[in-house]
Steps between C-alpha positions, in 0.01 A plus 500: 500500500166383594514164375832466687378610817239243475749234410680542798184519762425198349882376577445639851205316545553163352821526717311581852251201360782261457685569870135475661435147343864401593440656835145333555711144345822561775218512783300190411836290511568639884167449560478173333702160543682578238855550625688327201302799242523738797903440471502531122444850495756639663785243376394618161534869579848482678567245307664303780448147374658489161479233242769209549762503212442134293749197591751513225471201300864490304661312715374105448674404883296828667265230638711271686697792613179623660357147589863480697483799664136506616615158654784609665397477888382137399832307559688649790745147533876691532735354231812402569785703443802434417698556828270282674567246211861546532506447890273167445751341251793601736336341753478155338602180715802345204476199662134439452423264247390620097166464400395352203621784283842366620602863605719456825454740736911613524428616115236732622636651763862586355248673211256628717556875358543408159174286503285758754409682184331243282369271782306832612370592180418116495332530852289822432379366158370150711353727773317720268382238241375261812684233327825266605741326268410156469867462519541655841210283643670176435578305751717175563411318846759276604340267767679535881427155721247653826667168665795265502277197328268580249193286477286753245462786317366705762835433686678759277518852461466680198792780479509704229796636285316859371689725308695790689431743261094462600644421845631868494172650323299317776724720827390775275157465474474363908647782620269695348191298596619486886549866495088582351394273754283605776526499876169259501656209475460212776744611753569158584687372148869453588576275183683626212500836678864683537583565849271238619530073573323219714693642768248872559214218431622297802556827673143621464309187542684341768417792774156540393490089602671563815251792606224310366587179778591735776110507521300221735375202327621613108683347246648530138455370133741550266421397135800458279407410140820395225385592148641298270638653159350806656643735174270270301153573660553858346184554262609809285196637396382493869912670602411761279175617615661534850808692352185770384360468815851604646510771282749429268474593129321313272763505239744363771234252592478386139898420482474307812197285315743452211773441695334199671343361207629353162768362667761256307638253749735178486655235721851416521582149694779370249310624206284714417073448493238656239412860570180567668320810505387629862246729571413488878734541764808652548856363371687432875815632500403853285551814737156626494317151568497554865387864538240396251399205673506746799284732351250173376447429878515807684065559525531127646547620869275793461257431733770377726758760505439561866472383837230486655232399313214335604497168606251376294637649132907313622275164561313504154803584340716227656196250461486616121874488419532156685187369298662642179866330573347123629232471278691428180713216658271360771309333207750342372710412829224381696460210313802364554604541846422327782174476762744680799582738256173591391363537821805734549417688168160563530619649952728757299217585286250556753766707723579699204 
């Protein structure tokens, strides 16, 4: 009985020994820096952060079901559905000419609902992939006269024949895009824009003129500058850099780079000339060339996208811009003309 006695004041005391040194080790860590050991005390005596269960490992696709889902939020570019497809294919001009693929456009519309289903499985797997048919980005320019006597090659327009399946895809995918876009853009763009024409230009410009000459001793300059093959100057790495900048998705933005480039075109005057691969520009006559051009140019005003500026920025601009057009032909015209019309060339230069 004695030795047991002892045995358990021993107990007793190795006990009140052990809760004083665990006591005396609590109140260092509050008193310390330590908060990550001060928190590791109590989770391990309520046990409230328990020990994650292991990944299961059986199943070999596990990974890119997770990679997938953890990058879920990174591609928020609506697919098409199938309604939308349908309504696209019914709305299909039948008297437009067939692309290369030599679909007419009558065949697609009176199968518009039959087709809706594997065009959009066809359209989501392009939109998620980043990646166009090469067959869809063919393109057959037949060359339109710009006047009634030809004397070059400039003289002639290049029309494309595109196919209308892609024609289709490409409502698709700008409806989208004008529906992301933000309310930032220049104001003063009224070309390829629904609901708008040269007419709201005139409109705009024309009274700010008018109110601008009511004032004593003022006057106007209007600059009007022609690009010519304007769908052409589009430089698609620079397009889709600005599409980012606009906000849209990158995967998006990566279609459009695909959709401009790699592109198989021929010419049909009688026969038919060797393909050529383009990769800058835009194919004229495709639905989303002009909002894309659009888009390419919008920043160009950006600076200018209101009246009132300061004097001095509209005069280095127009200087600049007049500079930038004459300075690539007066070289090369100046030569050849005649001592009046030098004199006259180098007045307009000064006044400019």
């Amino acid at each position: 009985m004695t030795e047991y006695k002892q045995c358990s004041y021993s107990l007793r005391k190795a006990i009140k020994q052990a809760k004083r040194q665990y006591r005396d080790k609590v109140e260092s860590q509050f008193n310390g820096s330590d908060t990550r050991g001060m928190w590791q005390g109590p989770q391990s005596i309520t046990d409230y952060k328990k020990k994650t269960s292991p990944v299961a490992d059986h199943d070999a696709l596990l990974p890119d079901k997770l990679n997938n889902f953890f990058a879920r939020f990174e591609d928020n570019t609506v697919p098409p559905t199938r309604p939308a497809t349908t309504t696209c294919g019914l709305c299909v001009n039948p008297r437009k000419a067939a692309g290369p693929d030599g679909i007419p456009g009558r065949v697609l519309r009176a199968c518009a609902d039959q087709l809706a289903g594997v065009f959009t499985d066809i359209f989501n797997q392009s939109l998620s992939q980043s990646a166009v048919p090469t067959c869809f980005k063919r393109a057959t320019i037949v060359p339109v006269p710009k006047k009634a006597k030809v004397t070059e090659l400039n003289d002639y327009r290049p029309e494309a024949l595109t196919s209308v399946i892609m024609k289709c895809f490409e409502r698709l995918v700008k409806d989208h895009i004008t529906s992301i876009l933000p309310d930032t853009l220049d104001p003063l763009q009224f070309a390829y824009l629904p609901n708008r024409s040269t007419d709201d230009a005139i409109a705009i410009t024309l009274p700010t003129a008018l109110t601008h000459l009511d004032k004593r001793n003022t006057y106007v300059r209007m600059l009007f500058i022609d690009y010519s093959s304007a769908f052409n100057t589009i430089v698609s790495s620079k397009l889709v850099i600005k599409l980012e900048t606009l906000g849209l998705d990158p995967v998006l933005c990566n279609w459009v780079l695909d959709f401009l480039t790699g592109r198989p075109q021929v010419v049909r005057v009688g026969n038919i000339s060797t393909p050529l691969i383009l990769n800058t520009g835009a194919t004229q006559g495709c639905v989303l060339s002009p909002l894309l051009y659009s888009l390419f140019t919008h920043d160009f005003f950006r600076r200018l996208n209101k009246f009132g500026l300061s004097p001095k920025t509209l005069t280095n601009f127009y200087r600049c811009t007049i500079e930038s057009i004459l300075s690539g032909c007066i070289t090369a015209w100046y030569g050849n003309c005649s001592a009046h019309n030098r004199k006259a060339l180098q007045r307009v230069v000064r006044t400019a």
